[in-house]
C-alpha positions as CSV (number, residue, x, y, z in Angstrom):
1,X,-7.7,10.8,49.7
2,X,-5.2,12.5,51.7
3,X,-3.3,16.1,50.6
4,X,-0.5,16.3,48.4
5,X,2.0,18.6,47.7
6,X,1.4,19.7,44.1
7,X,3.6,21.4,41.9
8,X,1.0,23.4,39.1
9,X,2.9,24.6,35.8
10,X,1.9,27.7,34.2
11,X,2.8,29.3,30.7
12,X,5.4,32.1,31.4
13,X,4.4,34.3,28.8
14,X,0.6,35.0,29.6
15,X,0.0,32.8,32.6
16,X,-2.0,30.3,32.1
17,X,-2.0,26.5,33.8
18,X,-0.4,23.7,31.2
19,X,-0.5,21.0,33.8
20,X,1.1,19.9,37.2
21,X,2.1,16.5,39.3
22,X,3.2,15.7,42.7
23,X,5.6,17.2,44.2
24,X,7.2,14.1,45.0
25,X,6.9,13.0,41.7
26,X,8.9,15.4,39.6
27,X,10.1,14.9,36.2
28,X,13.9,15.5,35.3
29,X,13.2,17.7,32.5
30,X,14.2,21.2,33.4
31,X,11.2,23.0,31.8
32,X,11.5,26.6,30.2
33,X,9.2,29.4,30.2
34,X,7.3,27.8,32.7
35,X,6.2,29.3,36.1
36,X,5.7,27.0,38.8
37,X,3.1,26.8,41.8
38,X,3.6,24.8,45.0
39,X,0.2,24.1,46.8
40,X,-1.4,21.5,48.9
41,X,-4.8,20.1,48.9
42,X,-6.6,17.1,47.8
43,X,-6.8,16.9,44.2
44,X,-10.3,14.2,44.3
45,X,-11.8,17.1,46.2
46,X,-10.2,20.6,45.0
47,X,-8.5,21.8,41.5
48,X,-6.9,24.4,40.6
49,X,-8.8,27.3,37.6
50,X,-7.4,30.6,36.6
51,X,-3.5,31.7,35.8
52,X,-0.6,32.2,37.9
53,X,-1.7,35.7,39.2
54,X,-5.3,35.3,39.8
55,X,-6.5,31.5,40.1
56,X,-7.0,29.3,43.0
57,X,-8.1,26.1,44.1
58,X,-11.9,25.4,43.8
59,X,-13.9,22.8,45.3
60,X,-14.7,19.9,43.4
61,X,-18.7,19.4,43.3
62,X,-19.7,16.2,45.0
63,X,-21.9,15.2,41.4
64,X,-19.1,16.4,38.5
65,X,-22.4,17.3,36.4
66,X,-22.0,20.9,37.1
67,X,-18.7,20.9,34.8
68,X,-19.1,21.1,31.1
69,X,-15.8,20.3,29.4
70,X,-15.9,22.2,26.1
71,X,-13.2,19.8,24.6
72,X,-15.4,16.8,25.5
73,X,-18.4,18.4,23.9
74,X,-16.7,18.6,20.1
75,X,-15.4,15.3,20.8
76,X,-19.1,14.3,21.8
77,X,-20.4,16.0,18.7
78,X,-17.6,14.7,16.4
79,X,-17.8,11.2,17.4
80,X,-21.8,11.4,16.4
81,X,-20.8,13.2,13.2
82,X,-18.4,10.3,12.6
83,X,-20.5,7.5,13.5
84,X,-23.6,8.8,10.9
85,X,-21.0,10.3,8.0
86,X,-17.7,8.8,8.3
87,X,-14.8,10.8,6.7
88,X,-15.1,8.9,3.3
89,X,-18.9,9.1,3.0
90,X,-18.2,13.2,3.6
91,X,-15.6,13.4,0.9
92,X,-18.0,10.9,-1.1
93,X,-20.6,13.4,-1.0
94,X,-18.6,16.3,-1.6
95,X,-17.2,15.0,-4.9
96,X,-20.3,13.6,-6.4
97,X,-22.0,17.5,-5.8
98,X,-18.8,18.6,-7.5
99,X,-19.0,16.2,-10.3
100,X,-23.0,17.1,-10.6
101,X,-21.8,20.8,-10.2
102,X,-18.7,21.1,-12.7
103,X,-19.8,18.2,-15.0
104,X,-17.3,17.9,-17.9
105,X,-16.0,21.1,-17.1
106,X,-14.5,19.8,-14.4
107,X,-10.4,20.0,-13.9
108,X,-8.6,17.4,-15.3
109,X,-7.2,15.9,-11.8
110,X,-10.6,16.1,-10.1
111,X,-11.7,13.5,-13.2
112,X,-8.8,11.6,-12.7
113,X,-9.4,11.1,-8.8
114,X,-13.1,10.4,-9.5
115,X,-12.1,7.6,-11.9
116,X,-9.4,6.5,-9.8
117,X,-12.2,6.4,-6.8
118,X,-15.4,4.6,-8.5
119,X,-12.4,1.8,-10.1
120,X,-11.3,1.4,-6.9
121,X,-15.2,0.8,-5.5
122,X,-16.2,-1.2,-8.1
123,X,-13.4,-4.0,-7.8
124,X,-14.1,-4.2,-4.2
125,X,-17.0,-4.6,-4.9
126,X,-16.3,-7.6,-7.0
127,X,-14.6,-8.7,-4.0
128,X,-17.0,-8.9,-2.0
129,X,-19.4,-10.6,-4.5
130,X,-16.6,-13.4,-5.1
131,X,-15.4,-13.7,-1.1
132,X,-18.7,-14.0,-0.6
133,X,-20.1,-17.0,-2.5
134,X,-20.0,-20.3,-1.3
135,X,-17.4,-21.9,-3.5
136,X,-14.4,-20.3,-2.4
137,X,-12.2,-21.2,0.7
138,X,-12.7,-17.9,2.4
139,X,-15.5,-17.1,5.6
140,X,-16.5,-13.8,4.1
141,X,-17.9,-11.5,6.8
142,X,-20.2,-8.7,5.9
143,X,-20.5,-5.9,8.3
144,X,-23.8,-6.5,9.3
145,X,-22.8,-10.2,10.5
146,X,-20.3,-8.2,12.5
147,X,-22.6,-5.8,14.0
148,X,-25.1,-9.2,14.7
149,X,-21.9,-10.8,16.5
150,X,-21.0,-7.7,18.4
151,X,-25.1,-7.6,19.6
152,X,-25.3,-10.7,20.7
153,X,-22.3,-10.9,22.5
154,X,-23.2,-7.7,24.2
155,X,-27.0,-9.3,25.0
156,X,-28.4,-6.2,22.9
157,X,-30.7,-8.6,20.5
């Protein structure tokens, strides 16, 4: 890719970048307490690290693998977190500890959720059973079916 004129936009207050687009390309928005930076290079081969006073641009590394993105890593880390305890199994597991904790001593609202939750389970549940005979007009699809489906379609028998 060719140069561009770039236009980098850094925090007023304490310096730091926030973003930047082409020159060319400038919004309308008239943006406050923002410095701005006007430099030209190649952004596939150069970008730009540090603040307003003291940063530059740096050369990009022909493999990217020498750049750990910090962001990307608890995304990485959440998204495996996630995928083993989603956010209601977590809050699942927290409440039965709680109940097993507190017992019948616990407060009256943490009882009433509890009952509220395991009603709620149980007639889904009973869903489930009923979608999923063979006398009713409905194709019940369990998510193991789906996760057979999505395998095979993806050749990952």
């Amino acid at each position: 890719m060719a140069k561009k004129l770039m236009t980098l936009m850094f925090n007023k207050g304490n310096g730091q970048l926030i973003g930047g687009y082409e020159t060319d390309n400038a919004p309308k928005t008239v943006f406050e307490n923002v410095r701005l930076k006007t430099l030209e290079y190649d952004p596939d081969l150069w970008y730009y690290r540090g603040d307003y006073e003291t940063g530059g641009l740096v050369a990009i590394p022909s493999t990217d693998d020498s750049i750990i993105d910090e962001e990307q890593l608890d995304i990485n880390v959440g998204q495996t977190i996630y995928t083993r305890y989603p956010v209601h199994k977590q809050i699942n597991i927290i409440r039965k500890a709680l109940q097993n904790m507190w017992g019948a001593g616990a407060p009256k609202e943490f009882l009433d959720m509890c009952s509220f939750i395991d009603d709620e389970i149980n007639r889904n549940n009973a869903r489930k059973e009923v979608y999923g005979t063979d006398n009713t007009p409905y194709v019940y699809v369990t998510k193991e079916e789906i996760e057979e489906n999505v395998r095979k379609r993806m050749n990952d028998e």
